[in-house]
N, C-alpha and C positions, 0 to 999 in steps of 0.2 A: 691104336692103343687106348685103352679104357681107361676114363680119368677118373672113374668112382663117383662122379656125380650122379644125381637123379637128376632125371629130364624132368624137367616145367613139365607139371598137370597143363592139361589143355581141355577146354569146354567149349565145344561145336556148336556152329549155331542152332542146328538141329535138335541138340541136349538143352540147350539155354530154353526153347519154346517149349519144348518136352515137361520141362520144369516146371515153364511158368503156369503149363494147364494143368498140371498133376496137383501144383499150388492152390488152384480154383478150385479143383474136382473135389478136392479134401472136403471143403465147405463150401458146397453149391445153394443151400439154403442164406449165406452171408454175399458171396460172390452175384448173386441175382441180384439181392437188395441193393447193393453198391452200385451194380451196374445199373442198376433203374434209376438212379440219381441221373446218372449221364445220361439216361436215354431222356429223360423226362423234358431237360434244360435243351437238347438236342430237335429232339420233336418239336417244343416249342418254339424254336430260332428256325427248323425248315417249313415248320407250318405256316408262321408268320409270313416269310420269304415269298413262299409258294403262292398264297392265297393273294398277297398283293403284287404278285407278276401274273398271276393269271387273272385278277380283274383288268391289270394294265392292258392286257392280252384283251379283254374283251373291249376296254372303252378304243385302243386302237383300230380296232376289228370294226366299232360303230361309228367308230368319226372318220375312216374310209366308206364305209357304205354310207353315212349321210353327210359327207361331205363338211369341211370348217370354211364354206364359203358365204355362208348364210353372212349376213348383217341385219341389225332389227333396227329400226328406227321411230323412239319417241317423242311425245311433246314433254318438253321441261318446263322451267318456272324463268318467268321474268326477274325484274332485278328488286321487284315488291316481294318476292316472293311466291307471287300468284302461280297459278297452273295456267299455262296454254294452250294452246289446239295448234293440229298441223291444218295446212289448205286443203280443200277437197280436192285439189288435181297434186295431192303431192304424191302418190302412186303413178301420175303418167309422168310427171316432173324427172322420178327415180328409176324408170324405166325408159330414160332416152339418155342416160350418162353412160357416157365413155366405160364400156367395163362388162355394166349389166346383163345378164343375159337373162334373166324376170325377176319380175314383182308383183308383188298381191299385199291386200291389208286388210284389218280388222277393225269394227272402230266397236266400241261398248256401248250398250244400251241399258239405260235407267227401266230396264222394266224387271217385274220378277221371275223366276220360272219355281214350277211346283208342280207335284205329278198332278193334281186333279185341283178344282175349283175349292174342294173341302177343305183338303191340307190348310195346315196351323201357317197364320200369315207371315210367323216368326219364324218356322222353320223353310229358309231358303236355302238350309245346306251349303251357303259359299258359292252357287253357280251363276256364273255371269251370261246375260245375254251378249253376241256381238254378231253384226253384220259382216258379212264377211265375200270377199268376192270368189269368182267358181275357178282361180289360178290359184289360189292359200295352199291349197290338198299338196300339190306337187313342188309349190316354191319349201314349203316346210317339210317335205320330206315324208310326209303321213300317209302312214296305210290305215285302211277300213277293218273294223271287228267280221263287222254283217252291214247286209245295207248297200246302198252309195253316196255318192258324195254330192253337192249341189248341183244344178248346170241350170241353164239359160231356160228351163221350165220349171225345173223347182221350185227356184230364186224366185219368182213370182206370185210364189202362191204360201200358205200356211203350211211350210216344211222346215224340217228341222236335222241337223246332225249335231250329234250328241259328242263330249268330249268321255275319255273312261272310265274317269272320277266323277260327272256330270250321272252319265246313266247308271253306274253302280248308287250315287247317294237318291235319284228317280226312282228305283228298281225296276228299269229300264233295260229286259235282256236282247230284245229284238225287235228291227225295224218293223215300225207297220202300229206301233203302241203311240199315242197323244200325250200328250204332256199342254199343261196350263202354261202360256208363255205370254206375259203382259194382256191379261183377262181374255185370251181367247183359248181356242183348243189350236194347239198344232201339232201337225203327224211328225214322227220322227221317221226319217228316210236312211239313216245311217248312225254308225255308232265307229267313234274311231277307237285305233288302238291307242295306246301312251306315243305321243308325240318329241320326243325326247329331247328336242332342240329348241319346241316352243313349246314348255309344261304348262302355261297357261291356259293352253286349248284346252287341257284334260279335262278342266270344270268349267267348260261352256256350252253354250247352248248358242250355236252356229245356224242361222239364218241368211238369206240372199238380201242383198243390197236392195232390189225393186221393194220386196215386200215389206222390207225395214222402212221405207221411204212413205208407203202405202198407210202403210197400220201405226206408225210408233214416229212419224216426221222425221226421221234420219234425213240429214244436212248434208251427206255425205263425205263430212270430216274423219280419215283415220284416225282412229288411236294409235295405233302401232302399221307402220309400212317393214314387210319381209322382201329381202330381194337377195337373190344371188347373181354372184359375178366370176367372173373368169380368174382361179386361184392366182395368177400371177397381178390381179388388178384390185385385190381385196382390200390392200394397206389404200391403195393411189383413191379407191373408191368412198374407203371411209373417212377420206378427209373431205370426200365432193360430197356427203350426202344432206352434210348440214346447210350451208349455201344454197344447196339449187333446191332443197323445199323452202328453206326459207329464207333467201336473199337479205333480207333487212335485219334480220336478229339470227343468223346461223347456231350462236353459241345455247338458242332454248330449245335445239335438237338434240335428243340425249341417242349415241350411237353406242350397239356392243355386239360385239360377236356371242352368240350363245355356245360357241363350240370352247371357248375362253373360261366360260365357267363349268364347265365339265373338266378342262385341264384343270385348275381351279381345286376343286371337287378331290380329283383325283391327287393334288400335291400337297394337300389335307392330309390324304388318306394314309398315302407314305410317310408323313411326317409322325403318324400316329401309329406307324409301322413299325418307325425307328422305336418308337418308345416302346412297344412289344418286343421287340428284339432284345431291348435292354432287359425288358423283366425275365426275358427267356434265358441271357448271359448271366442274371443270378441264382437262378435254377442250377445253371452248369455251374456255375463257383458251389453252391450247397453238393451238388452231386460228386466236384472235384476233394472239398474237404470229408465228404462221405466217403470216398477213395482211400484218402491220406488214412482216415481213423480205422479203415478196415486193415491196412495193411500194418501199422502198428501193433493194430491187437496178435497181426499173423506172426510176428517177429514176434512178444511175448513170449507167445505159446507155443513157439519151435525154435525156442532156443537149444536147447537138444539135438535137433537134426542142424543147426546152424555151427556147435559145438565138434556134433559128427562128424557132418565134411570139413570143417576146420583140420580135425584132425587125420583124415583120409589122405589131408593133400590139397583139399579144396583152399585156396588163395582169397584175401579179401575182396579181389576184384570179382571172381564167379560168385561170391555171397552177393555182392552187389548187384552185379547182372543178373542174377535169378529173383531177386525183390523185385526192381526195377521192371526184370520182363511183364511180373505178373502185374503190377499195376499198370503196366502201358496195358498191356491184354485186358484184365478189366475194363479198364476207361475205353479201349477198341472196342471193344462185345459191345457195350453201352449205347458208343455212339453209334455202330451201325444198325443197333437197333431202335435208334431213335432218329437217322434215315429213314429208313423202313415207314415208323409211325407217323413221321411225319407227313412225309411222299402219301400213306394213305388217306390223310386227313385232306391235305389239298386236294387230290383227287375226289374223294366225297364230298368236299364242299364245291366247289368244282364245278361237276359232275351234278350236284342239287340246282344250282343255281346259275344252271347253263352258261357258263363262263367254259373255255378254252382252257385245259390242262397246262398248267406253263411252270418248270422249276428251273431256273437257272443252274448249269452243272457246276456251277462254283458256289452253290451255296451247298452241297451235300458234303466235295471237296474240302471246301475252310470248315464244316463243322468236325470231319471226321482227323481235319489236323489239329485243330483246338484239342479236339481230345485227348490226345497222341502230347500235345505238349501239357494238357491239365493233367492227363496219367505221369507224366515226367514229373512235374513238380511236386505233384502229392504225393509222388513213391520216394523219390529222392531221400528223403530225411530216414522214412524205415528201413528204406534200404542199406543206408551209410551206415545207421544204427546195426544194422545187422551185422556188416561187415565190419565195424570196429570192436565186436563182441570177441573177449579173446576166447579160445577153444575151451581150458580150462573153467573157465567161469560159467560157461553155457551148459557143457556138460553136468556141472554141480547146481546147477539152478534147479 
């Protein structure tokens, strides 16, 4: 039996999205703009993301391939202040401790280098002379540009390998060219690549032990001893390296891992990541109240059709959920378009600067739900405004 009621209107979900884009399509020249708010703050928070997980992606990728076993060990200061020197057997010293499995060293030499006799005596460009023994190439991890590298005939005679800062400020492209090194001529025999683990090398000028001793009186004192050891003996190692070069004063050996200041480097980088992140989250706050102010104006200007379905039957809840829809849908369109820009941007940069593709899938994730909750809060208030409009009022507007 018929109770003379009207059935509850009812709005599908189907109808509800139907709305929200027919809402957009109205004004695609406002609906773009708003949404490029969110895409911009969006792009910027997955670019930032991206580009420092795929550098992380690459310094991981380089500190497996040249290993964080390395230890460098220098001469420090005494308790005057003074600088000291290591022993000249502190290379064989550091190569019989428990752990090691080699060692090589470098010591510096007071002399100048310059590509020719003419060159201004002032301009030394920064590059240091140092002796260096024919085990350094491989304890340090270093490849050759062009060239080769020292050995037991070189070392002996007026030969040279170049670091890649060294031959670039030379204009030094290939082995077989002279260079002025402590008033003589010497041939360059190699030129290395960037050494990544000991950036010093890149602006030296690397000669053999015998001929250092021959032409220039090298004492045979390191500067700096490189050794690596067996990963699990790295810590137990650098507490032995002070002692056994130098037994009487351990504490004016200065030890560090170089692989240490690449993490280092790297928790810089992120920190400076964060602070990009942040500037990108006020981007999206601009792009959310770009949101909020487009869909106010939309309530305005269709009060009329807000009025109409009032009066059809439409309920204050459907006024609601159809604002609402459209500003979540705005702020969606936004952010997946600022996915998109971003995801390109890290792969172009990327991609330039041969680093490894890397985006975390939680960062494309949390952006496109920020949005979803920035389209919520910015629609909210037009929307309620909308629906608290009474029928009569809207239609007479």
């Amino acid at each position: 039996m018929s109770t003379g009621r009207t059935p509850p209107s009812r709005l599908l979900g189907a109808d509800v999205v139907r709305l929200g884009f027919a809402g957009l399509r109205a004004r695609p020249a406002r609906a773009i703009l708003s949404a490029l708010g969110i895409a911009i703050g969006i792009a910027a928070m997955i670019a930032v993301v991206g580009i420092s997980s795929s550098s992380q992606a690459r310094l991981n990728d380089e500190l497996a391939r040249l290993g964080t076993n390395l230890l460098t060990a220098t001469a420090g200061r005494d308790l005057l202040g003074k600088e000291t020197t290591l022993p000249p057997d502190a290379t064989a010293k550091v190569a019989v401790v428990d752990g090691v499995e080699s060692a090589s060293s470098t010591a510096a030499l007071d002399e100048p280098v310059y590509r020719s006799p003419l060159s201004d005596p002032a301009a030394t460009g920064g590059i240091a002379a140092m002796a260096a023994d024919t085990a350094l190439l491989d304890v340090v991890s270093g490849t050759l540009r062009s060239g080769s590298w020292l050995n037991a005939a070189t070392s002996t005679y007026p030969a040279v390998v170049l670091g890649q800062r060294a031959a670039e400020r030379l204009g030094v492209v290939s082995a077989g060219t002279q260079v002025w090194l402590g008033g003589r001529f010497f041939t360059v025999v190699g030129i290395l690549d960037p050494v990544t683990l000991a950036p010093e090398l890149d602006s030296a000028a690397l000669l053999g032990e015998p001929v250092a001793k021959r032409f220039f009186g090298f004492d045979g004192s390191p500067t700096t001893v490189y050794e690596r050891s067996a990963d699990e003996a790295v810590a137990n190692v650098r507490t032995l390296l002070g002692p056994t070069i130098s037994p009487q004063n351990p504490g004016q050996v200065e030890v560090s891992r170089p692989s240490d200041a690449l993490a280092a480097r790297n928790a810089a980088d992120r920190a400076f990541t964060g602070l990009l992140v942040g500037l990108g989250s006020v981007a999206l706050l601009v792009g959310g109240i770009g949101v909020a102010n487009t869909m106010i104006i939309a309530v305005l200007e269709r009060r009329r059709e807000v009025g109409l379905r009032r009066s059809l039957g439409g309920t204050r809840g459907h006024i609601l959920v159809q604002f609402l829809t459209e500003a979540l849908l705005l702020s969606a369109l936004g952010g997946i378009a600022g996915c998109g820009i971003g995801a390109a941007v890290t792969a172009t940069i990327a991609i330039g600067s041969d680093w490894p593709f890397t985006l975390p899938v939680t960062a494309p994730a949390a952006a496109l739900a920020a949005t979803l909750v920035i389209g919520a809060v910015a629609g909210f208030y037009p929307a309620l405004r909308a629906a608290s409009t009474p029928p009569t009022t809207a239609l007479n507007s």
